[in-house]
BAVEX-916857 format. One record per residue (C-alpha): residue number from 1; x, y, z. Coordinates in pm, whole numbers, plus 50000, padded with zeros to 5 digits. Each point is the difference from the previous one (the first is absolute). Layout:
% BAVEX-916857
[NUM,[X,Y,Z]],
...
***
This chain:
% BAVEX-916857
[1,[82172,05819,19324]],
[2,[50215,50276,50095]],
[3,[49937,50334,50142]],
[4,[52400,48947,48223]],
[5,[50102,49739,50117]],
[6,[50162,49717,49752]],
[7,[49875,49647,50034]],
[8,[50334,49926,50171]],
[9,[49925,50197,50260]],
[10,[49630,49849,50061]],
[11,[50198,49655,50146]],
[12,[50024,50107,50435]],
[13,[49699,50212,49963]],
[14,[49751,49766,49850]],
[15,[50118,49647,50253]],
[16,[49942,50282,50249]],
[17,[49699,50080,49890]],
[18,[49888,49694,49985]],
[19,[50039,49908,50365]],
[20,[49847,50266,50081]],
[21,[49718,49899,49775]],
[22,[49940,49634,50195]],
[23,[50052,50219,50313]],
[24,[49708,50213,49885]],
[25,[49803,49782,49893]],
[26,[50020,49728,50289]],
[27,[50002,49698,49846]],
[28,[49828,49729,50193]],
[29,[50212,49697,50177]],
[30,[50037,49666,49743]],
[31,[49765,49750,50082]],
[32,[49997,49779,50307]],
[33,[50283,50307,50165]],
[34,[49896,50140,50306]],
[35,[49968,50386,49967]],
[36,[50304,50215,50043]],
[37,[49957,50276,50237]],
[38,[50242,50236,49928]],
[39,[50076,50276,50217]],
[40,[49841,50325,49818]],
[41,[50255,50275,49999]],
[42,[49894,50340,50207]],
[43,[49828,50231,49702]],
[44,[50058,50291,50189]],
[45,[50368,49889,50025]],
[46,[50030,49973,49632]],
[47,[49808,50309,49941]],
[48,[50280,50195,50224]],
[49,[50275,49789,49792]],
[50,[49852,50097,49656]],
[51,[49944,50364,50122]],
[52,[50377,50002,50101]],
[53,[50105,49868,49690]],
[54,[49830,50280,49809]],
[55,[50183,50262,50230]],
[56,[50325,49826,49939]],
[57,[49891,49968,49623]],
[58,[49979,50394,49995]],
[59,[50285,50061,50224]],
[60,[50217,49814,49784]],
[61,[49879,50193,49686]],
[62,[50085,50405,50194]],
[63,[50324,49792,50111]],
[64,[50095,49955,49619]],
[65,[49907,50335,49925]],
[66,[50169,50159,50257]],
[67,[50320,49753,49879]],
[68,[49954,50178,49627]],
[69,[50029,50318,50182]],
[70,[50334,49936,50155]],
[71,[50125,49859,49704]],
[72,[49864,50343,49811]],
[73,[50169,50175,50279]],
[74,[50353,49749,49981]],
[75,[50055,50048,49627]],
[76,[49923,50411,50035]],
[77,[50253,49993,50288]],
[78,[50250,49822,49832]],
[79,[49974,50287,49637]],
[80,[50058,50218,50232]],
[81,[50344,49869,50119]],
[82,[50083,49880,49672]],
[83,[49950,50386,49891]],
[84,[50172,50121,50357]],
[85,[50323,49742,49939]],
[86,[49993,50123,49639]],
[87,[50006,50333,50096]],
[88,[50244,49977,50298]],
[89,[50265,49844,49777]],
[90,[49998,50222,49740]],
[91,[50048,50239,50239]],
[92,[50316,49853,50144]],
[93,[50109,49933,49646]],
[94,[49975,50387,50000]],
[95,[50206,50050,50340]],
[96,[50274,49760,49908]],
[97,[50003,50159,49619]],
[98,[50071,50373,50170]],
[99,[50260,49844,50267]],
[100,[50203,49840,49674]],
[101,[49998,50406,49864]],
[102,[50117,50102,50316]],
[103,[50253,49759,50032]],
[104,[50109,50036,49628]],
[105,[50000,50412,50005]],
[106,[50206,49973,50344]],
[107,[50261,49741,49828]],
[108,[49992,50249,49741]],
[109,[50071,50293,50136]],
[110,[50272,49876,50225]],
[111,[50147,49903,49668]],
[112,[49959,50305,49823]],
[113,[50128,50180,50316]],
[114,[50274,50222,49835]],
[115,[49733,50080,49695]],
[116,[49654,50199,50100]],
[117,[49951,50047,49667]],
[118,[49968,49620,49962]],
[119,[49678,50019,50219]],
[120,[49788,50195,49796]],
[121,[49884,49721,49799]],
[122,[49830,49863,50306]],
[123,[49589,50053,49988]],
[124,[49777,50158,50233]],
[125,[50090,50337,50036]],
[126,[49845,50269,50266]],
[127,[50291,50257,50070]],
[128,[50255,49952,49737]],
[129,[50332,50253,50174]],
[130,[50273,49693,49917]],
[131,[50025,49687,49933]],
[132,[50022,49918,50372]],
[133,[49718,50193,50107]],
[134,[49787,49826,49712]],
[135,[50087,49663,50127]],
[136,[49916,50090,50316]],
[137,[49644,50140,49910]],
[138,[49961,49664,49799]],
[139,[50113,49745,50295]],
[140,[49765,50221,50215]],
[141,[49677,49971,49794]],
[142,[50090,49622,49944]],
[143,[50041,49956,50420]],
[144,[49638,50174,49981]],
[145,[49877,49761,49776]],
[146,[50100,49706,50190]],
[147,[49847,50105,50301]],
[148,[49689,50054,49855]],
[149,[49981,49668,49818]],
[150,[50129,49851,50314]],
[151,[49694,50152,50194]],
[152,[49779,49909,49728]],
[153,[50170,49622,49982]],
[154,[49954,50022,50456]],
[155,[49635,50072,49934]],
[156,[49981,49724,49734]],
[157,[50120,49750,50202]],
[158,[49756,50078,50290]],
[159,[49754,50004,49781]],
[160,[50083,49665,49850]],
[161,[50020,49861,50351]],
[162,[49654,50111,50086]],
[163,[49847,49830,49668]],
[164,[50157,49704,50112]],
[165,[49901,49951,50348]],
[166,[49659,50084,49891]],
[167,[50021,49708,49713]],
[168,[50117,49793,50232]],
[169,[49745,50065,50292]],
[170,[49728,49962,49742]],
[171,[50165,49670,49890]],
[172,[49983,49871,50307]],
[173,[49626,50112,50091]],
[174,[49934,49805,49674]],
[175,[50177,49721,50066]],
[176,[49855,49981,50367]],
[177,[49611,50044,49786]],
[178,[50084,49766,49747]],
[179,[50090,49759,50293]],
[180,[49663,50050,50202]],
[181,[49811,49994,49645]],
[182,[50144,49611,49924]],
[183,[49933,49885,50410]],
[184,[49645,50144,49939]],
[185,[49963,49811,49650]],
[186,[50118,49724,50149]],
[187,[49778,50004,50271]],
[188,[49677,50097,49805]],
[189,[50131,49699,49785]],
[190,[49916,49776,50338]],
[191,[49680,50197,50086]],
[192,[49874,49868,49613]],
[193,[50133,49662,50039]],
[194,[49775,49966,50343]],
[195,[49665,50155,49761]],
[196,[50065,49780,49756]],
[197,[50045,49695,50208]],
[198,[49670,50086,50179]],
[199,[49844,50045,49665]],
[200,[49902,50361,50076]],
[201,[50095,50212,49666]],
[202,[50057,50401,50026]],
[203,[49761,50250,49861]],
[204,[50289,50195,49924]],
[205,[50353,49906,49769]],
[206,[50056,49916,49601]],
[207,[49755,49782,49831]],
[208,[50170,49645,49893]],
[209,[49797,50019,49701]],
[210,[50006,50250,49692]],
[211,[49704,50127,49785]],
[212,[50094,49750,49772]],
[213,[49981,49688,50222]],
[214,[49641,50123,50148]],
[215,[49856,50042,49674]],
[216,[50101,49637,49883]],
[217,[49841,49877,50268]],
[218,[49689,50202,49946]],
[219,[49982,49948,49679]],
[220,[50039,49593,50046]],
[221,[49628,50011,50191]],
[222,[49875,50106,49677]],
[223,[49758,50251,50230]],
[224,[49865,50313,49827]],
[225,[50030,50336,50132]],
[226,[49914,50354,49944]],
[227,[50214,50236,50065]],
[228,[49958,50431,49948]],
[229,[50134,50147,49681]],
[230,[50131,49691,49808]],
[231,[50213,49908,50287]],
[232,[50205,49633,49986]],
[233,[50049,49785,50252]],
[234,[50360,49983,49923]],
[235,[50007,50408,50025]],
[236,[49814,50004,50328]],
[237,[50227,49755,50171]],
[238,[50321,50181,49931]],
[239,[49797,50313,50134]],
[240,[49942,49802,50328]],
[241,[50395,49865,49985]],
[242,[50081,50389,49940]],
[243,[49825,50138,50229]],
[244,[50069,49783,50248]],
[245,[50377,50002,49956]],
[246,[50008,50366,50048]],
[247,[49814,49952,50319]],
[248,[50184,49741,50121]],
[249,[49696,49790,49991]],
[250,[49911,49661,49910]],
[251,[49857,50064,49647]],
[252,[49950,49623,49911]],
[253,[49794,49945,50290]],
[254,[49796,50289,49992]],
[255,[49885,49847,49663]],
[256,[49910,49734,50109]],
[257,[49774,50186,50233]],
[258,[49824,50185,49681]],
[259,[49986,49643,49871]],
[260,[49769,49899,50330]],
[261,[49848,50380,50006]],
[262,[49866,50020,49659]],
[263,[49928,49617,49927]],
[264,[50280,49992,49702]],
[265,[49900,50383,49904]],
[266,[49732,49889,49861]],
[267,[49843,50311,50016]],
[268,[50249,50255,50134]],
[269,[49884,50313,49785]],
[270,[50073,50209,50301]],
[271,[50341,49932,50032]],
[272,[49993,49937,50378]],
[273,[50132,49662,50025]],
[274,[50052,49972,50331]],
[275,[49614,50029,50127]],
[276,[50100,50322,50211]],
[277,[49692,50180,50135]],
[278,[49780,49707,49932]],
[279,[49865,49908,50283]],
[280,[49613,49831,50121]],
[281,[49863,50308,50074]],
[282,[50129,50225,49721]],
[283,[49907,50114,49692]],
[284,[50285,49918,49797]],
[285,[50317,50023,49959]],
[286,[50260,50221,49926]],
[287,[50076,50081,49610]],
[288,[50323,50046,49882]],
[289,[50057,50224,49681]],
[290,[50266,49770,49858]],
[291,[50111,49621,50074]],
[292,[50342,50121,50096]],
[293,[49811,50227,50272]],
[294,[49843,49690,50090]],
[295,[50303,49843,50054]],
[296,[50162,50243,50181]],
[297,[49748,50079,50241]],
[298,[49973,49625,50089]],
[299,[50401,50006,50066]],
[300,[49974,50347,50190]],
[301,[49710,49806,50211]],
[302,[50176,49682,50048]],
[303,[50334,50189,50104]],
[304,[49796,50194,50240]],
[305,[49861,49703,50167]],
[306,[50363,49858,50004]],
[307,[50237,50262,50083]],
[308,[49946,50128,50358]],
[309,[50317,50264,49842]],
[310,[49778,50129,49669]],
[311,[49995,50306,49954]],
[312,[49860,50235,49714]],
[313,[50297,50163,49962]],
[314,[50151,49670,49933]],
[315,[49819,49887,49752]],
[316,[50183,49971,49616]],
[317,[49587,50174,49884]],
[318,[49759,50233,50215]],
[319,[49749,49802,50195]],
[320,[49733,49858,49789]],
[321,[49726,50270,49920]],
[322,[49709,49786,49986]],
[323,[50078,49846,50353]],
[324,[50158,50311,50179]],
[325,[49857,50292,49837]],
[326,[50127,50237,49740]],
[327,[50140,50289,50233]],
[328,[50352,49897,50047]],
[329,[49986,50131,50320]],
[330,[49718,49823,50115]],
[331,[50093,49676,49829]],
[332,[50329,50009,50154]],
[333,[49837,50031,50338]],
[334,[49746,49715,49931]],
[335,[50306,49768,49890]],
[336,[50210,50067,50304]],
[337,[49725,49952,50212]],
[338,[49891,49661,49899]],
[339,[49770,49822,50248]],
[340,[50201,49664,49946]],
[341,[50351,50117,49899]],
[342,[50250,49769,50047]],
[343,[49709,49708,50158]],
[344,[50031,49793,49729]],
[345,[50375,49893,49890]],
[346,[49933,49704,49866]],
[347,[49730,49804,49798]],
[348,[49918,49723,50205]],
[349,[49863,50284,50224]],
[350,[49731,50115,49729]],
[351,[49650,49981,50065]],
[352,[49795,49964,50313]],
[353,[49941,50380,49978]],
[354,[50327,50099,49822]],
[355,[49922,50053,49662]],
[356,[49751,49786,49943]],
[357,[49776,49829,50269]],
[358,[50012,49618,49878]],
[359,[50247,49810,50240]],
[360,[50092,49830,49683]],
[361,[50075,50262,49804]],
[362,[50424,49974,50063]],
[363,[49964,49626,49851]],
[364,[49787,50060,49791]],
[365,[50258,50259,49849]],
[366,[50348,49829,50072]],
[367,[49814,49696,49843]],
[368,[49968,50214,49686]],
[369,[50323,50132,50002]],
[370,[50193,49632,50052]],
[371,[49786,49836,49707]],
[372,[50163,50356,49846]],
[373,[50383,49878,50127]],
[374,[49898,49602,49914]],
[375,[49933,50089,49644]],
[376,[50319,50200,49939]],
[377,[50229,49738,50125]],
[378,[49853,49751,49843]],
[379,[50062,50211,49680]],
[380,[50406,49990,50082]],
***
């Protein structure tokens, strides 16, 4: 012991699955065949595949964040030169409006020549002496008008210039991300392929099945169960499915370990369905005040064991209390510092000391978990 997806969807997952299951479970050689000997792939080979496939996993995830950013940072970027361009025509509108009084008020007065009087009925006046002087005074305030929207339209335009080299830099550092992002993806896509091939199957990544999907199954064995404060068993898988998801854990399967852990939950009062701090020489085991504690302390352990990246700080919750302590501090510290972080990536690697002591314990729960898969596609 230790220290929604539609039916549609089920199709490539479960015929997966499923080899994986006769790989498991190593069906003997028809009768009268000699006995294959099959070259046994390098554990410690796969272990270094499924640990890179978590790192790519979270890489991948900071990549699309850091994607949302730029595009946060694009669309800002480009309301601020839809305001600058706003603003820098209107203020040529403004230039070319005073030039057309200029030109208008100089046509006029070299019309009007022979009649100053004539050119007191043009605006703007600042020292009024004769009609000449007055159109003077105007034509010079206008001149000083023009230069200033002119500077203001120069500054604009710079302005305007700079906003758009920066959206366009940041464009291109997102387009360049986005571009890395889809190699990795594609590459973590071929990483998956080679687990699932080999029949090994991630601690971490979205369950295949919903709450919904477990229950049935559960609820087809026609076992009974007790769980803490009324609990269903429909309620407690989408807890597990929930918890996991947020974790970026496989939900489904750690079920199916509380399924092995607690003999069907037959009595699983303390809500710790994962069998954490049980152990030969112990005592007991650790409570948990509520089942969805229980479940998420069983995620928080299994992505510890999983993730050689984990962090407390990561995590969507603080570190379980009942496993790490109730000072933040010191439960952060405890997390972080995980004996086997990261030495586990994959559940064909449980037991023999990790988790759980049985060398048949990983069987033992991937058997569980494909009768799970098995049931639901024959459902479809």
């Amino acid at each position: 012991m230790p220290l929604q997806t539609s039916a549609r969807a089920l199709t490539r997952p479960v015929a997966l699955l499923c080899a994986a299951l006769l790989s498991t479970l190593a069906l003997g050689p028809a009768a009268g065949a000699a006995p294959a000997r099959p070259e046994q792939p390098d554990p410690e080979a796969y272990r270094a595949l499924a640990t890179e496939v978590t790192r790519n996993t979270n890489r991948i995830a900071q990549m699309g964040a850091q994607i949302d950013e730029a595009d946060a940072r694009i669309t800002d970027l480009q309301g601020q030169i839809d305001v600058t361009r706003f603003r820098l025509d209107a203020t040529r509108a403004e230039i070319a409006r005073y030039r057309g009084i200029v030109r208008a008020r100089a046509a006029f007065i070299y019309t009007h020549a022979s009649s100053p009087q004539m050119l007191l009925d043009i605006p703007h006046v600042e020292d009024v002496s004769s009609g000449k002087q007055y159109a003077q005074s105007a034509t010079n305030s206008d001149a000083n008008r023009i230069t200033d929207f002119t500077r203001s339209a120069d500054a604009l335009d710079v302005r305007l210039r700079d906003f758009e080299q920066s959206r366009d830099d940041e464009q291109q550092r997102r387009d360049t991300m986005q571009r890395v992002k889809i190699a990795l993806e594609t590459e973590n896509d071929r990483q998956k392929k080679l687990l699932d091939d080999a029949g090994t199957i991630p601690v971490m990544g979205d369950s295949v099945l919903t709450g919904e999907q477990i229950a049935a199954w559960f609820d087809a064995r026609g076992v009974r169960y007790r769980l803490s404060g009324g609990t269903t068993i429909v309620e407690l898988a989408d807890m597990f499915v929930e918890e996991g998801k947020v974790e970026h854990v496989r939900g489904d399967i750690a079920f199916a370990q509380s399924i092995l852990e607690t003999g069907s939950f037959g009595h699983a009062l303390d809500n710790n369905y994962g069998g954490i701090g049980a152990c030969d020489s112990c005592n007991g085991e650790i409570a948990f005040p509520t089942p969805r504690d229980g479940a998420r302390g069983q995620i928080h352990m299994l992505k510890n064991y999983a993730d050689p990246e984990s962090r407390a700080s990561s995590l969507a919750n603080p570190p379980s209390p009942p496993i790490y302590g109730s000072d933040p501090a010191s439960a952060a510290v405890a997390y972080d510092t995980f004996f086997a972080k990261g030495r586990v990536p994959t559940w064909n690697l449980m037991g023999n000391g990790n988790w759980a002591t049985s060398p048949v314990y990983a069987p033992k729960v991937l058997g569980i978990y494909f009768e799970m898969v098995a049931f639901a596609a024959r459902r479809n």
